[in-house]
C-alpha positions as CSV (number, residue, x, y, z in Angstrom):
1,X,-11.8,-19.9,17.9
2,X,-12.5,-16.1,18.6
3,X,-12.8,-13.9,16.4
4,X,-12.6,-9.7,16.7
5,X,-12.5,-6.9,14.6
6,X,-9.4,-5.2,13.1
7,X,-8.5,-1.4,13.0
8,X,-10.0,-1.6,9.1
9,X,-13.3,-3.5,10.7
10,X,-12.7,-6.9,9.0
11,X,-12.9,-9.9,11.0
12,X,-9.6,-11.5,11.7
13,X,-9.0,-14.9,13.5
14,X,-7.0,-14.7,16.1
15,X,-4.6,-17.7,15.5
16,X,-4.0,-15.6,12.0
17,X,0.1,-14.5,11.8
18,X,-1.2,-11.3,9.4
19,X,-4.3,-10.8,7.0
20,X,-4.1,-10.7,3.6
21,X,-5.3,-7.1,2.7
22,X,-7.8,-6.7,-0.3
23,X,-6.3,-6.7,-3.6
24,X,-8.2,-3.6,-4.9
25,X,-6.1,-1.5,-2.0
26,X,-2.7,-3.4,-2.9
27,X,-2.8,-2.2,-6.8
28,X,-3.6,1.5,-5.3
29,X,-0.8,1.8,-2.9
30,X,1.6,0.2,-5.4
31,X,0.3,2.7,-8.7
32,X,0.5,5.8,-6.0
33,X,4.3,4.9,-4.6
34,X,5.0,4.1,-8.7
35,X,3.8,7.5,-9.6
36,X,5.3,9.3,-6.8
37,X,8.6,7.6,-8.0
38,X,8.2,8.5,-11.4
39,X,7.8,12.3,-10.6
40,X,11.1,12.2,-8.3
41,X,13.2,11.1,-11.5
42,X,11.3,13.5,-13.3
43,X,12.1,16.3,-11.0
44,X,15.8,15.0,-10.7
45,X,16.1,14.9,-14.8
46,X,14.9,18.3,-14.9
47,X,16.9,19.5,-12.2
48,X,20.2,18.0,-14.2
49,X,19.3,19.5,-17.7
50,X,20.0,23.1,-16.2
């Protein structure tokens, strides 16, 4: 089976449908787009109390 190197240099196989990405950069990406959301409904509260 070959094997190459993804754009993120881990080796993938090639009969893989998608790689599972490591958890570590899952939890950041989901805590960044949750605090980016977080400050949009903040802004938008603010905006509506004047």
């Amino acid at each position: 089976m070959a094997k190459s190197l993804s754009q993120f240099s881990m080796h993938i196989c090639g009969s893989l449908l998608y790689t599972i990405r490591p958890i570590q950069e899952a939890l950041d990406l989901f805590y960044a787009r949750l605090i980016a959301r977080m400050d949009e409904d903040v802004a938008k509260q603010r905006a509506a109390v004047f």
